[in-house]
Backbone as a chain_set.jsonl record, in Angstrom:
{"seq": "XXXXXXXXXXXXXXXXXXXXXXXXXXXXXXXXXXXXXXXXXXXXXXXXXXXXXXXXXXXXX", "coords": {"N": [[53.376, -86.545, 40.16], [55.629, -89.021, 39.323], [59.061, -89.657, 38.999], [59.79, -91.147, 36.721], [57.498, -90.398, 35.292], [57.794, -87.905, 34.533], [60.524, -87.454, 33.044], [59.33, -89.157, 30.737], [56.892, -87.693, 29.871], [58.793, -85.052, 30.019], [60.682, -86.007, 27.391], [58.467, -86.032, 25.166], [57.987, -83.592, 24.832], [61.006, -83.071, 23.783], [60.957, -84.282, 21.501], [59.047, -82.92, 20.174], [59.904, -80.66, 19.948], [62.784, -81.441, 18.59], [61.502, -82.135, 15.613], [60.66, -79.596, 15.042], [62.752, -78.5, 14.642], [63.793, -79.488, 12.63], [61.952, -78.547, 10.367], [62.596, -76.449, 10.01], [64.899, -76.42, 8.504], [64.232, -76.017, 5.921], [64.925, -73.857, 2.886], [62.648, -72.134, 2.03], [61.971, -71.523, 4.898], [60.995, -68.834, 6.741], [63.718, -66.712, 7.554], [63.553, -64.122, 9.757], [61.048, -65.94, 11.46], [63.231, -68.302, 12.28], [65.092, -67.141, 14.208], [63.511, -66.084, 15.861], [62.441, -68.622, 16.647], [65.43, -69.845, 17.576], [66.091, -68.217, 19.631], [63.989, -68.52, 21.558], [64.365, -71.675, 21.905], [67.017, -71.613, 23.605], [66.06, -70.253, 25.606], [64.212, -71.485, 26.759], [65.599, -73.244, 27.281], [67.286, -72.594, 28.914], [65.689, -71.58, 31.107], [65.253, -74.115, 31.784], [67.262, -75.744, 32.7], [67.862, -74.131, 34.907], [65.372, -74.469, 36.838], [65.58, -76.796, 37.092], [67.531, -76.794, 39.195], [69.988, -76.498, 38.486], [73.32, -74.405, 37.791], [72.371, -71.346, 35.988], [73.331, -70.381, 32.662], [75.579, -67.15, 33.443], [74.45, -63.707, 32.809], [74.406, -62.209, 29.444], [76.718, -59.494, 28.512]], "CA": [[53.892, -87.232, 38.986], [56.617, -89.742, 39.223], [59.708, -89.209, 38.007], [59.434, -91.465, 35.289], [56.859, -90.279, 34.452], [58.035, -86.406, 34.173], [61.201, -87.948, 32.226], [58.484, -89.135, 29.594], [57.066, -85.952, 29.453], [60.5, -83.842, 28.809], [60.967, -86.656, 26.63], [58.552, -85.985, 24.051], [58.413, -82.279, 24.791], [61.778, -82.723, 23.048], [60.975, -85.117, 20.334], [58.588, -81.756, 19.007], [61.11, -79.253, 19.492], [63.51, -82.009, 17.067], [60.458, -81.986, 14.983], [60.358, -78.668, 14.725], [64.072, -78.035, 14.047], [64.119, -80.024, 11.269], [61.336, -77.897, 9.32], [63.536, -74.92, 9.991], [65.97, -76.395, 7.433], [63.928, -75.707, 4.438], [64.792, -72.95, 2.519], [61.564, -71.584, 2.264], [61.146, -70.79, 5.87], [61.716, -67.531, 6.93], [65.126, -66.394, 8.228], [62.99, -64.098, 11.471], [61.265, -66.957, 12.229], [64.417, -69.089, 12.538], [65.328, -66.101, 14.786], [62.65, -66.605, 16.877], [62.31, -70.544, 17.481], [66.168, -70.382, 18.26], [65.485, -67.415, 20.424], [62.473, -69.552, 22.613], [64.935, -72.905, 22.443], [67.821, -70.997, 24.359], [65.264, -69.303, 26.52], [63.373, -72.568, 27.349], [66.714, -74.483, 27.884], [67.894, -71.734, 30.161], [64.766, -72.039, 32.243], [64.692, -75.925, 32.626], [68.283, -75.929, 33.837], [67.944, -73.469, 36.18], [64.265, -75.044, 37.531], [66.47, -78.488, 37.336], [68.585, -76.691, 40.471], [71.666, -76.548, 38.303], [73.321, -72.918, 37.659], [71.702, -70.916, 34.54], [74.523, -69.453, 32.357], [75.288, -65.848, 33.528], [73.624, -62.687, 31.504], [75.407, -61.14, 29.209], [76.914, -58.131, 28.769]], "C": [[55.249, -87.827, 39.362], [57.982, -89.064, 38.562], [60.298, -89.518, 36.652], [58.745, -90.84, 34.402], [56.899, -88.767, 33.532], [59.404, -86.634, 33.025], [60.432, -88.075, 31.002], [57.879, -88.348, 29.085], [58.01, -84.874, 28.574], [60.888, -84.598, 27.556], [60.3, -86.851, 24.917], [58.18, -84.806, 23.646], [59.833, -81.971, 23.611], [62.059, -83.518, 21.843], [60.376, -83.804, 19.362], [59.303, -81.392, 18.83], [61.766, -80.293, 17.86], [62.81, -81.566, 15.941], [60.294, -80.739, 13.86], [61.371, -77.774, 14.071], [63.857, -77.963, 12.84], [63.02, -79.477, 10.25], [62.011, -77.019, 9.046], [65.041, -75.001, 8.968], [65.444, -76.15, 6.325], [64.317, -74.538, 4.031], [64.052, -72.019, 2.386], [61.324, -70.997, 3.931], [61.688, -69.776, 6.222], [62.663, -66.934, 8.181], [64.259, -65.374, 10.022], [62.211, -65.281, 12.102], [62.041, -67.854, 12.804], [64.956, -68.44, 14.127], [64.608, -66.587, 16.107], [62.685, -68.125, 17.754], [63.945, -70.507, 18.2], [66.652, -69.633, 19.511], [64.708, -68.351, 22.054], [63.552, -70.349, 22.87], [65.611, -72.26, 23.667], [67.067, -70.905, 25.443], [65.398, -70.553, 27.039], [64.203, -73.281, 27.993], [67.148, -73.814, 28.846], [67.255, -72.052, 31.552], [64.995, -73.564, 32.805], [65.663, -76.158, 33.264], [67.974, -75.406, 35.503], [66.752, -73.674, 37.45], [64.779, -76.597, 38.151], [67.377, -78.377, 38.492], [70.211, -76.654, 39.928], [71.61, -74.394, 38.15], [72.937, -72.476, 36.294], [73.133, -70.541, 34.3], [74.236, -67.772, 32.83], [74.977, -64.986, 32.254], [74.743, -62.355, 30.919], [75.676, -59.797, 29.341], [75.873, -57.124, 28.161]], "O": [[56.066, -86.995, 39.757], [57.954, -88.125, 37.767], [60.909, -88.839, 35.827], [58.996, -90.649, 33.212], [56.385, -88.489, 32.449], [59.3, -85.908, 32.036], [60.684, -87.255, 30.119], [58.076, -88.078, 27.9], [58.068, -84.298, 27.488], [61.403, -83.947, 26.648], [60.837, -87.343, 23.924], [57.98, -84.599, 22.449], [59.848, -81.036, 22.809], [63.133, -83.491, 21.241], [60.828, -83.534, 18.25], [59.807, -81.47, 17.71], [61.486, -80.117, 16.674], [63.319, -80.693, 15.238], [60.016, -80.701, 12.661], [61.205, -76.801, 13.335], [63.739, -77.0, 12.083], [63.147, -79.983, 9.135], [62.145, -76.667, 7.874], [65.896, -74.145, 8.742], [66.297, -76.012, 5.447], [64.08, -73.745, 4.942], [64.536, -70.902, 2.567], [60.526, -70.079, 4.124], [62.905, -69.669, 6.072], [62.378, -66.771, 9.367], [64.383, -65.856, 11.148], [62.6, -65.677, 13.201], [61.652, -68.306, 13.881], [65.177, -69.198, 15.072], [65.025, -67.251, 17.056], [62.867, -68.496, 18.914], [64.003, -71.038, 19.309], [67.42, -70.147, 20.325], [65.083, -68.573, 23.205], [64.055, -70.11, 23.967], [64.987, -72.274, 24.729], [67.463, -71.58, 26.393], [66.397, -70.885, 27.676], [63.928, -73.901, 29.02], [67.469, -74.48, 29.831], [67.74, -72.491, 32.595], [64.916, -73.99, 33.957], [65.512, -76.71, 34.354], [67.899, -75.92, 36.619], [66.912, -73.29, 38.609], [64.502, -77.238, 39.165], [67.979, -79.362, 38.918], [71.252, -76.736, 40.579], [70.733, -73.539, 38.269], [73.188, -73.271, 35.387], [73.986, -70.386, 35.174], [73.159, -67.191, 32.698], [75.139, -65.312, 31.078], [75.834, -62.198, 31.469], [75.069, -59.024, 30.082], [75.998, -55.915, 28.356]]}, "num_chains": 1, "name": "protein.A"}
């Protein structure tokens, strides 16, 4: 795969996530799920840096 074409990819990989934010503002949805999805984002963003060759943030304490 190109690297255009992997750009277009991450690209609308992160149009869902947006997507998916923006339900997470309703009132109605529930505060552990919130938990969760921003849980996964972190995670996921941790990973792609650190697959991207840059440095992950260190663990915490």
């Amino acid at each position: 795969m190109s690297p255009a074409e992997d750009a277009l990819l991450l690209l609308a990989i992160v149009r869902r996530h947006l997507r998916s934010l923006g339900l997470t503002l309703d009132p109605a949805y529930p505060e552990e799920d919130w938990g969760f999805t921003a849980q996964q984002a972190v995670q996921k963003t941790t990973q792609g840096l650190d697959s991207a060759g840059r440095p992950a943030a260190a663990p915490g304490p």
